[in-house]
Every structure is written in C-alpha cells, then in structure tokens.
N, C-alpha and C positions, 0 to 999 in steps of 0.2 A: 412371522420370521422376516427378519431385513434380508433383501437383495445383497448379492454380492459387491467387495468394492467394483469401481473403473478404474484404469488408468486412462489420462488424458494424457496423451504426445502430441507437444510440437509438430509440424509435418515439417517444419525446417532441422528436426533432430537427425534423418539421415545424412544430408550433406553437412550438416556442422560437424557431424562424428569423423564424416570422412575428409573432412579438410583438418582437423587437428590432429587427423592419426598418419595424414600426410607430410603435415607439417611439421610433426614429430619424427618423420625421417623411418618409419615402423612400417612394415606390411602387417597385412590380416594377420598372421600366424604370431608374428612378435606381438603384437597387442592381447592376442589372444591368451599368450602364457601369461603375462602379464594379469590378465585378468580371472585365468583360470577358467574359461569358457572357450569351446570350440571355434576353430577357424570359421565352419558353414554357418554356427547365429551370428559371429560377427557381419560375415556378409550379405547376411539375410538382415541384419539393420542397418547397413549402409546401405541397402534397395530398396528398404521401406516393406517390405514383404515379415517383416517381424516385427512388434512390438513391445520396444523394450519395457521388462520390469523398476521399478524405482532403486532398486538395490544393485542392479546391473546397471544402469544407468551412474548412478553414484561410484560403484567403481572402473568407469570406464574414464568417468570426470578427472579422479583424482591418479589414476594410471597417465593417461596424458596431459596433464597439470591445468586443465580449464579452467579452475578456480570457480568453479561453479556454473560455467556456461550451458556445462551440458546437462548438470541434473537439473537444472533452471526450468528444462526442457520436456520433463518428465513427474508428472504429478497423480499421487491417487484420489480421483473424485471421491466426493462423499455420495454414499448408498442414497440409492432412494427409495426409500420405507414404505413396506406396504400398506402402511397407514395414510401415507401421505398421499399415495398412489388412490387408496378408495376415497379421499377427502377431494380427489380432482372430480370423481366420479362421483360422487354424492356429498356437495359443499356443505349441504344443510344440517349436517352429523358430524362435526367438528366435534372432540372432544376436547381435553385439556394435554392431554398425551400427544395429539397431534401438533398443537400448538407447539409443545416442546423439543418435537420433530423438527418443526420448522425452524426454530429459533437454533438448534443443534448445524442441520443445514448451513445456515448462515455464516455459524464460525467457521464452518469446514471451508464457505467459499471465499471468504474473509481471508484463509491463511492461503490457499488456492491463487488466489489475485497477488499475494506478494511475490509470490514464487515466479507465476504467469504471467503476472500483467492481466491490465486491464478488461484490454481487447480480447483474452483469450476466456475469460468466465463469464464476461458481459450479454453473450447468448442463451447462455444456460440462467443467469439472474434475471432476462428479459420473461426466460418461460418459469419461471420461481412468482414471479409477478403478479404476473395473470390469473395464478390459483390463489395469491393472496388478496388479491385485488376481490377475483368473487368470492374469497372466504367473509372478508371485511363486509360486501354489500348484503350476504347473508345471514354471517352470524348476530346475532341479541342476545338479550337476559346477561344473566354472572359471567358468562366467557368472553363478552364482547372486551371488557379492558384489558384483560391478558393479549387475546388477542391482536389488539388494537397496540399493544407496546410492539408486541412483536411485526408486524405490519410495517409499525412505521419506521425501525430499524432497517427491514426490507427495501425502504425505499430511500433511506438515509444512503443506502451503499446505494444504491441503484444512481442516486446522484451525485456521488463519489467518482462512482467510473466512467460516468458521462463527462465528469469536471475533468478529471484526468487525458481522457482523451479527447479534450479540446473543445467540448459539446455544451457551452456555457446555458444555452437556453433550454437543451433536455435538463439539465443538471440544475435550474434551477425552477423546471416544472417539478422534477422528482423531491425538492426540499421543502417544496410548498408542500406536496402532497404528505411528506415526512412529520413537517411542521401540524399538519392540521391533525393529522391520524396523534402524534405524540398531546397534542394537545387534550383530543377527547381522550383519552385514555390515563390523563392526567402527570404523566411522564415532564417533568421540568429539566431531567436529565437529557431530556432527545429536545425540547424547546431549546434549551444555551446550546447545545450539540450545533444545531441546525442555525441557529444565530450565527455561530462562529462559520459554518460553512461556509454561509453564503458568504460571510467576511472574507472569506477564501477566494469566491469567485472576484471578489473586488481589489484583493492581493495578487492574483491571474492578471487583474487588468491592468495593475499597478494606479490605483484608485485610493491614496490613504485617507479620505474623508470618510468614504463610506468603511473601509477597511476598520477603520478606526471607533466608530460609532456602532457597528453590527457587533465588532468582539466586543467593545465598554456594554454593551444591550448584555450578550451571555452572561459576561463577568457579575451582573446584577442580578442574573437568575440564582432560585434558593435551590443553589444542585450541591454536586456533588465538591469537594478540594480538585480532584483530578478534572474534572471538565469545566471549571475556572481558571486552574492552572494554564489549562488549552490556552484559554480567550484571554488570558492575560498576555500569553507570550506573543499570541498571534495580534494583538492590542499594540504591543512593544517592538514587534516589525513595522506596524506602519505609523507609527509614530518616530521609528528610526527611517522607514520610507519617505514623511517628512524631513528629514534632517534636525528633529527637535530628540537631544545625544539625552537631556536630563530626565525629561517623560519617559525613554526608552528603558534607562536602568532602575527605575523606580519601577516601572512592572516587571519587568525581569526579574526583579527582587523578591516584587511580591508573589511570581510567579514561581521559583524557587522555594518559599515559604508554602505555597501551597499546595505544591508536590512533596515535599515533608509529612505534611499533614494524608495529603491522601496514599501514600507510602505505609501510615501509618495503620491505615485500615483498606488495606484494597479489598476489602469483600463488600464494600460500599458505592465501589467505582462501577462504570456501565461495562458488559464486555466488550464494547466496541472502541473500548481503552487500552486495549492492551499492547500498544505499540508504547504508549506513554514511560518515561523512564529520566531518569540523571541524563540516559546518552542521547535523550531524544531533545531535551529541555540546554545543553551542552550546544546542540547544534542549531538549536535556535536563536539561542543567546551569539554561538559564529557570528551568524546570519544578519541577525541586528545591527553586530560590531561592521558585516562586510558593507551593509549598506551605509554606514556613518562615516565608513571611510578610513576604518582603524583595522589593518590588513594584517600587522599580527599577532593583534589575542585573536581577530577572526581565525586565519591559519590553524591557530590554536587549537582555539574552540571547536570548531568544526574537525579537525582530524582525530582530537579525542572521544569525538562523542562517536564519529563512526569507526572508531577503532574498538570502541565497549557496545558495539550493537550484537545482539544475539544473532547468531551463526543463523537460525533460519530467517532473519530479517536482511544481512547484508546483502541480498541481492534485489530487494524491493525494489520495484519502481519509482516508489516515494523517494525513495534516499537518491537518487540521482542529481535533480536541484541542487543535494547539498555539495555532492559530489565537484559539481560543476563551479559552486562559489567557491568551492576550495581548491581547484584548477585556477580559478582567476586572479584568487587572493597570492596563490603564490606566485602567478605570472608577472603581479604587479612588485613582489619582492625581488622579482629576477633569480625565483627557485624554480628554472625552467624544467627541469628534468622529471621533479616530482609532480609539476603541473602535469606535463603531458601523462607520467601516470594517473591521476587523476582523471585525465580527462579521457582516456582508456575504459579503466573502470567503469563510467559513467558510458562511454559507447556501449560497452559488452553489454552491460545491463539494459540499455533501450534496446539493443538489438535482442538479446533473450526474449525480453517483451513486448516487445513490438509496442513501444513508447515511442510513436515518431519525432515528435517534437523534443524528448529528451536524445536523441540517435542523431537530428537534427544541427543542435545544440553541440553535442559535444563533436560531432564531427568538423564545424566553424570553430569551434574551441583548435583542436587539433592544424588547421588549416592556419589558423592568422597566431600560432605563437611564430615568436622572436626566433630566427634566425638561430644557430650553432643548439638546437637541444638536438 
C-alpha cells in the first residue's frame, strides 16, 4: 500500500498570506467569511503553526485576488511508494513495477517544479538520485534498459534545475550523465533531448555558435517530430541570436511543420514533453522576432502564446524569460503601462519561486522604465 500524499509549503506562505490580506484592507474574520473557514486557522496560518491544505490555499488565492501567488505556494508531494522505499533498502531486487514507480515519481516532480520552482524540489531530486544512481550500478540482465531510460530522464531534470538556477557546470555534469545513461539504454529521444540542453546552456551564455551547432546535432537525431520541433526552434533563436532574419524563419517553419506532425500522434512524444504546444512554439517564434529587432509581431507573439498557456503552467518559472521580453518589446513600443504589467507578472513568479535571477531581472525591468508609467 502507498504512503499517504505530503503537502509541501512555502515557509514564505505565512507572511505573503498576511501581507495580501492586509493589503486588501480585511481582518482575520472578514477574509474568513470569505473563505468560509474560521477566524482561529486563519490565524494559525499566518503564524505558521498550521499547514495549509491545497484547496484552502487555492481559495484564499482567489478570495484576495493573488492571481496565483499564493497557491504557487502550496503543493501536494507525490507519495513515496513502499516499493520504492524497499528498492533504497534492497537495490539488488528492482523489479519492473518499481521502475515505474519511479518514472511516475518524476512526473509528479516535474509538474511540482513548475508550480515551485526550482530551488524548492531540487533537494528532494538530489535524494531521488542517489537511489537511482545505485539502482543503475546494480541492476543487469532484461531490466537494465528500462531502467536505464528512466535514470537518465532522472538526471535530464536533475540538470534542468541545476541550469535554471544558474549552476551551469552541475547542470552540464548531470546531461553528461543523462547523455551516457540514454545512450546505453538506447533512447535517441533523451540523446536530441540532451543535445538540445546543453544548446540551452550555450543560449544561457548567449553563445550562438555552439547554441546553433548542439540544436542542428538534436535536429539530426532519428527521434521523435516533438523533440525536433524542440531543436529546431531552439536552432532559430540562435541563429536569430546571430542576426541572420532568413535562417531564423526557415526553422521556425520547419519547426511549426514538426509540431503538426507530432500533434498528430502525441502518444509517440517523450513525457518530458509535455510543456510542448502551438503556445509554447508561439512564444518562441516572439523570442526570435525580439531578438532580430522586429518588436511587434514579437509583442504579438509572445502575448499570444502566454495568453493560451494552460492555467497550471502560467506561473512556471520557465515562462518568466518570456514574460520579461514581452516587458521589453513593449517598453521599446513606448506600451509603458503594459510593460510594467508584464514585468509584474514576471516579479511575482521569481518571487513565488524563488528564481533569483528572474526576481532579479524584472525588478531592473521595473527600476529603469521611462518616466510617466
């Protein structure tokens, strides 16, 4: 029998509750009707001596108009399986079922981090690790490639979060180890995956040689339509990172064409795809436009695709960047008003998750617009 779930809280969710329920001009008891919960849990979670539910937390959000700050703050862990539990305690007895334990695990932290942020699952995937790490050095025979897919998935995100939170050399120890584990296990979908990453880190550094040549490397692996689609677009950033306008919409085209295609059969795509989308592919295309200097179809672009993002994805950490060019594209239209909303947005969300360099960011966004917004 599985454990029951966790809830993981913020420890910054007492004071944010009680600065918006100030700010809202409400005591305890008003917020309370409001929410249809007693005065005494209210104030037993603005002391931190209670731990709110996800569903109490959600309507406490949407009672003082957070727009998602405060459920941002509140998430239920995934169980940890008493399968998974004897697999720490006896690596040598992996079955197939654990394996899919673990691969279940992963999505769970996977939607966990959007919510969270990085920094906030990054501990608990550190100790996810370790039992994968010695499942990997002990298991053989038939289970070793199953297992060995799912490993290297494990550590695909492990260098995801490390990339995120600024840690360019964990994050490209963890896509080696991605790379090598996808490799034996003969996964081509996690080789282009992990191609394209690391074109990621060299996007980070704003590098479009290597940026350019690591995604052209994915785009050539025999994967999937949607993790081509990836490396095509992320190929057409730094090719627009270049300033060459004609390379850019030429894979954006093709990029386009190959999310059609894999649209067509997503039961073929990785599930470490499932951000992939028209509104994701929309604001990449922005992104391209903002770097070539063409402010607004970027504008455009980029407000459309985060305006068709699924309700549990608009508060990712990821989507911040975009956030942030779409602040800038209209600061350069002299659409001061919306910029600074934008660039709002894009605060709340690094401060939910504790994204410094995105908190960072749009805080200097906010600081150096123009004058009368």
């Amino acid at each position: 029998m599985a454990s029951t779930n966790q809830t993981i809280v913020d420890p910054r969710f007492p004071d944010e509750l009680r600065r918006r329920r100030q700010q809202a001009g409400l005591s305890l008891r008003g917020l309370a009707a409001l929410v249809h919960h007693g005065k005494s849990l209210l104030h037993q979670l603005e002391t931190g001596r209670t731990r709110p539910a996800v569903d109490v937390a959600a309507r406490l959000d949407a009672a003082l108009h957070a727009e998602g700050a405060l459920a941002a703050l509140v998430a239920v862990a995934p169980p940890e399986d008493e399968r998974i539990s004897y697999a720490v305690r006896h690596p040598r007895r992996v079955d197939p079922a654990t394996v899919d334990e673990l691969a279940g695990l992963l999505a769970a932290h996977r939607r966990l981090e959007d919510s969270l942020g990085a920094g906030a699952v990054l501990p608990t995937v550190r100790s996810q690790l370790d039992l994968v790490t010695a499942l990997v050095r002990e298991t053989n025979g038939a289970l070793r490639p199953r297992l060995l897919d799912v490993a290297a998935q494990w550590a695909q995100f492990a260098g995801w979060l490390h990339a995120a939170g600024d840690r360019a050399a964990l994050a490209a120890g963890w896509y080696r180890t991605a790379l090598d584990w996808g490799a034996e296990a003969g996964s081509t979908d996690m080789v282009a995956t992990v191609l394209s990453l690391r074109g990621h880190l060299a996007w980070a550094a704003r590098r479009p040689g290597p940026l350019i040549d690591l995604s052209a490397a994915a785009l050539r692996q025999p994967t999937t339509p949607g993790v081509r689609a990836v490396a095509a677009q992320q190929q057409a950033r730094g090719h627009a990172l270049a300033g060459q306008a004609e390379a850019t919409v030429d894979l954006l085209d093709r990029a386009r064409d190959l999310l059609d295609a894999a649209r067509a059969e997503p039961d073929r795509e990785p599930p470490w795809l499932y951000f992939h989308s028209p509104a994701y592919l929309s604001m990449q295309t922005g992104l391209a436009h903002r770097l070539l200097g063409r402010d607004e179809p970027a504008v455009e672009l980029l407000a459309a695709g985060l305006a068709r993002l699924p309700a549990e994805t608009v508060g990712a950490a990821w989507t911040g960047p975009y956030l942030l060019h779409l602040a800038a594209g209209l600061t350069a239209l002299r659409e001061l008003d919306a910029a600074r909303q934008a660039y709002e947005r894009a605060l709340t969300i690094g401060r939910a998750t504790r994204t410094r360099s995105l908190t960072d960011q749009a805080e200097t966004g906010l600081r150096e617009l123009p004058e009368g917004t």
